[in-house]
GUROGU-453015 format. One line per field, with one value per residue: x, z, y of N, C-alpha, C in turn. Coordinates in Angstrom, 1 decimal. Layout:
n_xx = X / ... $
n_zz = Z / ... $
n_yy = Y / ... $
ca_xx = X / ... $
ca_zz = Z / ... $
ca_yy = Y / ... $
c_xx = X / ... $
c_zz = Z / ... $
c_yy = Y / ... $
This chain:
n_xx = 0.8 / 0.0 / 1.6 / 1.6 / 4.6 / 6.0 / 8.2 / 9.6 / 9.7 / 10.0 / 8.2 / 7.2 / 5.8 / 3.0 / 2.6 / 1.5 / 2.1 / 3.0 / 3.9 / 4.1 / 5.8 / 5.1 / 6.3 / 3.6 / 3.8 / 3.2 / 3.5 / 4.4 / 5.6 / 8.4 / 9.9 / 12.1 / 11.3 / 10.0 / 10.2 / 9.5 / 7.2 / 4.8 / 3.3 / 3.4 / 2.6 / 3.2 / 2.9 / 3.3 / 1.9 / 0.5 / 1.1 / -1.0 / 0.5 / 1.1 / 3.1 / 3.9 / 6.1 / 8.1 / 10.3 / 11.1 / 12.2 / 12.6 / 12.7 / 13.7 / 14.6 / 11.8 / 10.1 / 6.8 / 4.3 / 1.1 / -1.3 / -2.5 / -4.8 / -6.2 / -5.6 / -7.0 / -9.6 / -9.6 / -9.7 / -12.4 / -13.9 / -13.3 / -13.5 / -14.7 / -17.4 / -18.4 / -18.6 / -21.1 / -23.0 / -23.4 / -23.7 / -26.1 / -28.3 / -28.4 / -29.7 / -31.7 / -33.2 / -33.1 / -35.4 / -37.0 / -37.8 / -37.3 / -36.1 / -32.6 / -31.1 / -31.6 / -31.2 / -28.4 / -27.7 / -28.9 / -27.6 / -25.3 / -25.3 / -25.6 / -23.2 / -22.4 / -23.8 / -22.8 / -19.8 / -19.8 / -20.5 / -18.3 / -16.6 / -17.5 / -16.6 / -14.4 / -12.6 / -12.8 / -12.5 / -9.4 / -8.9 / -9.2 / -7.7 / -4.4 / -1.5 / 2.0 / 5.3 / 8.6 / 12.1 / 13.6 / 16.2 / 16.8 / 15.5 / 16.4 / 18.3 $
n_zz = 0.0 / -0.4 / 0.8 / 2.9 / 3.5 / 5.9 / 7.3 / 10.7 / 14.3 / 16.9 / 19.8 / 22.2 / 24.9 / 25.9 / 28.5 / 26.2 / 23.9 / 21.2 / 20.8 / 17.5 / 15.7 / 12.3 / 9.3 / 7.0 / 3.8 / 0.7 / -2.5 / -3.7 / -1.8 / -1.8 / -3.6 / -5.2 / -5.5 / -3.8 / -1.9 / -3.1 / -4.2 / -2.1 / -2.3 / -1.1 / 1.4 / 4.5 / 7.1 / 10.3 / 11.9 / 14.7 / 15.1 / 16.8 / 18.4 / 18.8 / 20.9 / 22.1 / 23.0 / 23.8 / 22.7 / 21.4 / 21.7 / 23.2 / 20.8 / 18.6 / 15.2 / 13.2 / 10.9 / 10.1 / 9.2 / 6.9 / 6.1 / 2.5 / 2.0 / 4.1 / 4.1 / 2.3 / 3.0 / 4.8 / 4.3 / 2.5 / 4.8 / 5.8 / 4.1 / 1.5 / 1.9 / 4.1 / 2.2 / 0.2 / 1.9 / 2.8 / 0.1 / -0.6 / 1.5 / 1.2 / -1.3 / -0.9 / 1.1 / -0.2 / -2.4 / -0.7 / 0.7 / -1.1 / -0.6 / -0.4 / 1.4 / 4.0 / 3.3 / 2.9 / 4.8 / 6.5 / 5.3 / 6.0 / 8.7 / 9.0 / 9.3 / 11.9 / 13.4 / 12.1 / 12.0 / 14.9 / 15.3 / 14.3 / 15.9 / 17.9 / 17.7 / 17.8 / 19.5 / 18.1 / 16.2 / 16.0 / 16.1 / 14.1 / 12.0 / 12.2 / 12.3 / 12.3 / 13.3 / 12.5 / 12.8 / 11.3 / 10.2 / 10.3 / 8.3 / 6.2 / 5.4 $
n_yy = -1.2 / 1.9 / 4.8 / 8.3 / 10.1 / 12.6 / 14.3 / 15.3 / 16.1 / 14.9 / 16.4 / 16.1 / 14.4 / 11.8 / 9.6 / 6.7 / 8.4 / 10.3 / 13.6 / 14.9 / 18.1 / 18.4 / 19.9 / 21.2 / 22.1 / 24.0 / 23.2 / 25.4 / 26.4 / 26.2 / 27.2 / 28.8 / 31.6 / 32.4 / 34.3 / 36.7 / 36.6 / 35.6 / 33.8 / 31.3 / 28.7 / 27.6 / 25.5 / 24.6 / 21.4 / 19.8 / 16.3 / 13.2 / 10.5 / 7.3 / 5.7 / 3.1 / 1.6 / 3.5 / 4.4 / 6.3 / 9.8 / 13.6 / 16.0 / 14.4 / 13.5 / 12.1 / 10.2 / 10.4 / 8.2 / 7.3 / 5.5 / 5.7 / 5.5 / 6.3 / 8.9 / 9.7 / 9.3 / 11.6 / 13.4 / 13.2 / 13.4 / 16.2 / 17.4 / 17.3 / 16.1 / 18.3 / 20.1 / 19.1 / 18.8 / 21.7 / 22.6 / 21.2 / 21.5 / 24.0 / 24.9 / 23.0 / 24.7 / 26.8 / 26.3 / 25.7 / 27.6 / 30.0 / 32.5 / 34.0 / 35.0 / 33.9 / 31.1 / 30.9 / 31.5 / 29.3 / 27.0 / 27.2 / 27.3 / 24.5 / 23.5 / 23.4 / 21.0 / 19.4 / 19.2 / 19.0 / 17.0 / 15.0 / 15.8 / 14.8 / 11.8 / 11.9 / 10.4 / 7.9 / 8.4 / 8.6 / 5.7 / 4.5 / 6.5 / 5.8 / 6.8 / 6.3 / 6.0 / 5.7 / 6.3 / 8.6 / 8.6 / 5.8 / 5.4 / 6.2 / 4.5 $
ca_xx = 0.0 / 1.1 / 1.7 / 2.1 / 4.9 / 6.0 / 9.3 / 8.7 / 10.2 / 9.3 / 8.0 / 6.4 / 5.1 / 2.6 / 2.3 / 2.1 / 1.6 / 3.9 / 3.2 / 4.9 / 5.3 / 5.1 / 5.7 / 3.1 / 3.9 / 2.1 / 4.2 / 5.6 / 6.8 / 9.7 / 9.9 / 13.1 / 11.3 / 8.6 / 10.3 / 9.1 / 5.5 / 4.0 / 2.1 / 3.7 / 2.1 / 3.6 / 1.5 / 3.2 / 0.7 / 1.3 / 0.2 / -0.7 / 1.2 / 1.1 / 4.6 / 3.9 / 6.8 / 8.7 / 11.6 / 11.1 / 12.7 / 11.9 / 13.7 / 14.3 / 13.7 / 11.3 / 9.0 / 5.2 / 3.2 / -0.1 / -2.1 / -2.5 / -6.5 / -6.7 / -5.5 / -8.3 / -11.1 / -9.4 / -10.0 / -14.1 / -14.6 / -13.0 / -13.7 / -16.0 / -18.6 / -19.0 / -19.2 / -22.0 / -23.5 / -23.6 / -24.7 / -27.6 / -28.8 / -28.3 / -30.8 / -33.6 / -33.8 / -33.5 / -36.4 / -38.2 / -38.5 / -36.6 / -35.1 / -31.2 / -30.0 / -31.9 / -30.8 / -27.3 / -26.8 / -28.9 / -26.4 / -23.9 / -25.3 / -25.5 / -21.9 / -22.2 / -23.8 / -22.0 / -18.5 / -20.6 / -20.8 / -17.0 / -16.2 / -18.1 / -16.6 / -13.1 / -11.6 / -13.3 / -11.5 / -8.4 / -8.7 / -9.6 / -6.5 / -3.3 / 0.0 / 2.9 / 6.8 / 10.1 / 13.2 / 14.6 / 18.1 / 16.9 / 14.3 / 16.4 / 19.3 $
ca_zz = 0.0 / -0.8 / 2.4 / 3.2 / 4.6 / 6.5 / 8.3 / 11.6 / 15.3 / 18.4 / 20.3 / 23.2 / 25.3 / 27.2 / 28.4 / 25.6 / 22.8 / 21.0 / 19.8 / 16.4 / 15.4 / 11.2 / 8.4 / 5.9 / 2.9 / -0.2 / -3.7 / -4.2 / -1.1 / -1.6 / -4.9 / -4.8 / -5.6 / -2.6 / -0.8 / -3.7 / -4.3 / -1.1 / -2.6 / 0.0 / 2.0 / 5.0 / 8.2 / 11.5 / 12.6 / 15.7 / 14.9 / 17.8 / 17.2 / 19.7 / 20.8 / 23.0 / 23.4 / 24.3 / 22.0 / 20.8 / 22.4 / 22.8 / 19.9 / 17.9 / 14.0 / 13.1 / 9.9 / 10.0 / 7.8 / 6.7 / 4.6 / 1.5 / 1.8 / 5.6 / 3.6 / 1.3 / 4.1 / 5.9 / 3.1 / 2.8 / 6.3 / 6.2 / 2.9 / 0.3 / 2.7 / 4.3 / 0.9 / 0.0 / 3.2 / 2.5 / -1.1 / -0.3 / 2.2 / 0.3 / -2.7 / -0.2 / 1.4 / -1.6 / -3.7 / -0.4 / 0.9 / -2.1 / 0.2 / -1.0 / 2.5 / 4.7 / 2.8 / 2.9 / 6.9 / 7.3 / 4.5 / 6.8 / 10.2 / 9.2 / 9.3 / 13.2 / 13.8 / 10.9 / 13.2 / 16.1 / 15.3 / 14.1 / 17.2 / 19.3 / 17.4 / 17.5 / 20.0 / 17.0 / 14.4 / 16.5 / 16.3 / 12.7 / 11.5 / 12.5 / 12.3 / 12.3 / 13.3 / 12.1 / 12.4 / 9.8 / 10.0 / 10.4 / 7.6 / 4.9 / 5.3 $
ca_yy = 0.0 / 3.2 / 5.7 / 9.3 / 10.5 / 13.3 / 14.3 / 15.8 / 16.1 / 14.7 / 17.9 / 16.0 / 12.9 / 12.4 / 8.5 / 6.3 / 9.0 / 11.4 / 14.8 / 14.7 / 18.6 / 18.6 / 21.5 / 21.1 / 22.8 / 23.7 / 23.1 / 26.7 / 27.2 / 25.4 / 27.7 / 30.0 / 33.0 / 32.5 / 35.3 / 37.7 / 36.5 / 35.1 / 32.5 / 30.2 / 28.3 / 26.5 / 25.5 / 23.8 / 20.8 / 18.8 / 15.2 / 12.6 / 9.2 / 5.9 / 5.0 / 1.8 / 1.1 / 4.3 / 4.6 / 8.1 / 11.1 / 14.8 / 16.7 / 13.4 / 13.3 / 11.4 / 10.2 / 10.0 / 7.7 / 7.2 / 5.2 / 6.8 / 5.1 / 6.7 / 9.9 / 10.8 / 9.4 / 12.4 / 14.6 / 13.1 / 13.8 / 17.3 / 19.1 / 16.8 / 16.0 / 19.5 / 20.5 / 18.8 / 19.2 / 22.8 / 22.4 / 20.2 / 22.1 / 25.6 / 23.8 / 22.9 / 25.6 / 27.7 / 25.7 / 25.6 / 29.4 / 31.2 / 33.5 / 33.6 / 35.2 / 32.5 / 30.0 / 30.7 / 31.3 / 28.0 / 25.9 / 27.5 / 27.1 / 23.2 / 22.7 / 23.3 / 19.8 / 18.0 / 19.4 / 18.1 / 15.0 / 14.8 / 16.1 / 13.5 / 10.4 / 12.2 / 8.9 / 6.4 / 8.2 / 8.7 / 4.5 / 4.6 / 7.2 / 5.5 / 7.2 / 5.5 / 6.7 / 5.5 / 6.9 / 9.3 / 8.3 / 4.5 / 4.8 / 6.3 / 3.7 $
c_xx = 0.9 / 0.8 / 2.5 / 3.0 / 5.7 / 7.2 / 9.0 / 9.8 / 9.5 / 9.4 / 7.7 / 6.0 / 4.3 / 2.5 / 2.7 / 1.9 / 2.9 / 3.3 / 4.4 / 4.8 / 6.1 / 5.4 / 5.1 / 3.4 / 3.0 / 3.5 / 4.8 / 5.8 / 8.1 / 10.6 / 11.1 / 12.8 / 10.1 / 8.5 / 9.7 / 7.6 / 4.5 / 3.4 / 2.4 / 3.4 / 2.7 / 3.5 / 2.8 / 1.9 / 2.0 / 0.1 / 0.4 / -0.3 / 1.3 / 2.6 / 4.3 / 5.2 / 8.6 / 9.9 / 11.6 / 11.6 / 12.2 / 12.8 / 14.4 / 13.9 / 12.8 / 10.4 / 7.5 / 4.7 / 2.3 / -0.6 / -2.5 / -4.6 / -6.9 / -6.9 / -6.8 / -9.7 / -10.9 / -10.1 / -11.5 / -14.1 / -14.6 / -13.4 / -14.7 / -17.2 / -19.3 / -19.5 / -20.4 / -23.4 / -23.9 / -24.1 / -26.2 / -28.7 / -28.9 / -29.8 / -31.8 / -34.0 / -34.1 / -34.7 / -37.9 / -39.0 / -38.2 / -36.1 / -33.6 / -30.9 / -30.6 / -31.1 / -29.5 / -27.1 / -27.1 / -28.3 / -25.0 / -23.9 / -25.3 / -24.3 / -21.9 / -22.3 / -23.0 / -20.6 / -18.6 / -20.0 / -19.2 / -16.2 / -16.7 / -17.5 / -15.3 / -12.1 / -11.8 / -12.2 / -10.0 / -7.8 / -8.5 / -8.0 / -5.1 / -2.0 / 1.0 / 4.3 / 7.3 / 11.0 / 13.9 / 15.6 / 17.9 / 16.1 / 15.4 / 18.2 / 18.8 $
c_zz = 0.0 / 0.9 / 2.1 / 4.1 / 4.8 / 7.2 / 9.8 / 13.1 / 16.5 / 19.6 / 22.0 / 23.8 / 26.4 / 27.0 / 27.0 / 23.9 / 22.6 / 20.1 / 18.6 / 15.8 / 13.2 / 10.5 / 7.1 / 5.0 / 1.6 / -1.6 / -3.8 / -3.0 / -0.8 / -3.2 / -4.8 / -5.4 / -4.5 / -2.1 / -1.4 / -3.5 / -3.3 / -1.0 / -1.3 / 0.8 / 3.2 / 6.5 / 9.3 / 11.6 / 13.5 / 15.3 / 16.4 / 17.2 / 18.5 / 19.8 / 22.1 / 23.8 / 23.4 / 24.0 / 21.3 / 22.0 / 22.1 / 21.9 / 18.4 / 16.6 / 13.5 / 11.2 / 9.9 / 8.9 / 8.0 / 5.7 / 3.8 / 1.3 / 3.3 / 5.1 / 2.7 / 2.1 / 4.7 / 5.0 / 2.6 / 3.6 / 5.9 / 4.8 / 1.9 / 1.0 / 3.1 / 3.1 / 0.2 / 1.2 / 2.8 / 1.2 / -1.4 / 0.1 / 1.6 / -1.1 / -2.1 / -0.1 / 0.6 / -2.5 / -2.1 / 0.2 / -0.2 / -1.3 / 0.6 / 0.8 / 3.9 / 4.2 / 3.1 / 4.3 / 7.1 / 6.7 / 5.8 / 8.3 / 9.6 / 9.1 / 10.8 / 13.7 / 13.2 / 11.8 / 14.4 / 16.3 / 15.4 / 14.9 / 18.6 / 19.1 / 17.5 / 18.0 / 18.4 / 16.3 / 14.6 / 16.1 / 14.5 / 11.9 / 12.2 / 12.2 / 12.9 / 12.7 / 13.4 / 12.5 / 11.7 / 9.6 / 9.8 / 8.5 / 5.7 / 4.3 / 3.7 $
c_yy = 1.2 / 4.0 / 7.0 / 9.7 / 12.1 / 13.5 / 15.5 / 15.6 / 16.1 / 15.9 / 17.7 / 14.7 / 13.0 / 10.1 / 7.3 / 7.0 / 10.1 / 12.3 / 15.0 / 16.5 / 18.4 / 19.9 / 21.0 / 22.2 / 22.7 / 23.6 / 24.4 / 27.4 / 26.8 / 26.3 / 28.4 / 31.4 / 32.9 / 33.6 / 36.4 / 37.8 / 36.5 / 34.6 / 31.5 / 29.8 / 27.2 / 26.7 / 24.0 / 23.1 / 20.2 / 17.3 / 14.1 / 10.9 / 8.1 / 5.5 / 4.0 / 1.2 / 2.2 / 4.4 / 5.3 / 9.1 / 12.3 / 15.3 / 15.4 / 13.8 / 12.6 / 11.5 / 9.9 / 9.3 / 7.6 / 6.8 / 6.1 / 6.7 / 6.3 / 8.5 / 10.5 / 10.1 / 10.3 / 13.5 / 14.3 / 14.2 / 15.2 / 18.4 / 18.4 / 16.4 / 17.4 / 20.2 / 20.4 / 19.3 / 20.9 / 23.2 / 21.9 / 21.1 / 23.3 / 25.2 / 23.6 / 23.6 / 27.0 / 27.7 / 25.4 / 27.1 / 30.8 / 32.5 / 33.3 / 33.6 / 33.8 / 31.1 / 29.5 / 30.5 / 29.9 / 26.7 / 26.3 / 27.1 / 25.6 / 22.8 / 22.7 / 21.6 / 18.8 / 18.0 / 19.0 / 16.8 / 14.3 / 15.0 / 15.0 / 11.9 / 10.7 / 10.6 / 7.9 / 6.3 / 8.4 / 6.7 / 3.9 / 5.2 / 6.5 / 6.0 / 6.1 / 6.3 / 5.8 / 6.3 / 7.5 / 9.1 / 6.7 / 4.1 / 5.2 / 5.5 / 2.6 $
């Protein structure tokens, strides 16, 4: 299976979990004229990662992976679903009161429960999403 990965530094532990922090980048900020344009895009995350067996350190290098399947369910959940969601809902209530500015707050107010909900299952998908760490010095031997 194919897998995403990610280089990244152990920032943190708490028990048997490590806070992994990441730099996501977007394609042209790696550009050598980024400094001109400012198209660049590049976002610190902290990712949470299961170390069971407590052979990670704080400050260490590390690689993250990720199924490349776990990868675009992340991307459902988070951007093509609300989408819809918001689409849907924008169309009923459009064809059912014709009143644009109603329509829009209440396509909008329905992302509250849909974030709800994704917030209530968060442990599930915490079991669901698996991250992985390697070693970057071991991994690119």
């Amino acid at each position: 299976m194919e897998e995403i990965r990610h280089s990244g530094i152990v920032t943190g532990k708490k028990s048997d979990t490590l806070f992994v922090t990441i730099v996501s980048q977007s394609a042209c900020s790696s550009c050598h004229a980024k400094g001109v344009c400012h198209a660049g895009d590049m976002k610190e995350k902290v990712v949470e990662v299961a170390d069971p067996d407590h052979s990670y350190e704080i400050g260490q290098h590390v690689t993250v992976l990720l199924q490349e399947s776990d990868g675009f369910r992340a991307l459902l959940l988070g951007y093509v679903t609300p989408f819809f969601v918001v689409l849907v809902s924008l169309i009923i209530v459009l064809s059912v009161s014709g009143d644009e500015i109603a329509a829009g707050l209440i396509a909008l107010f329905m992302l509250v429960p849909y974030y709800a909900v994704l917030y209530l299952f968060r442990d599930r998908m915490k079991k669901r999403f698996r991250f992985k760490v390697v070693d970057t010095y071991q991994n690119s031997l």
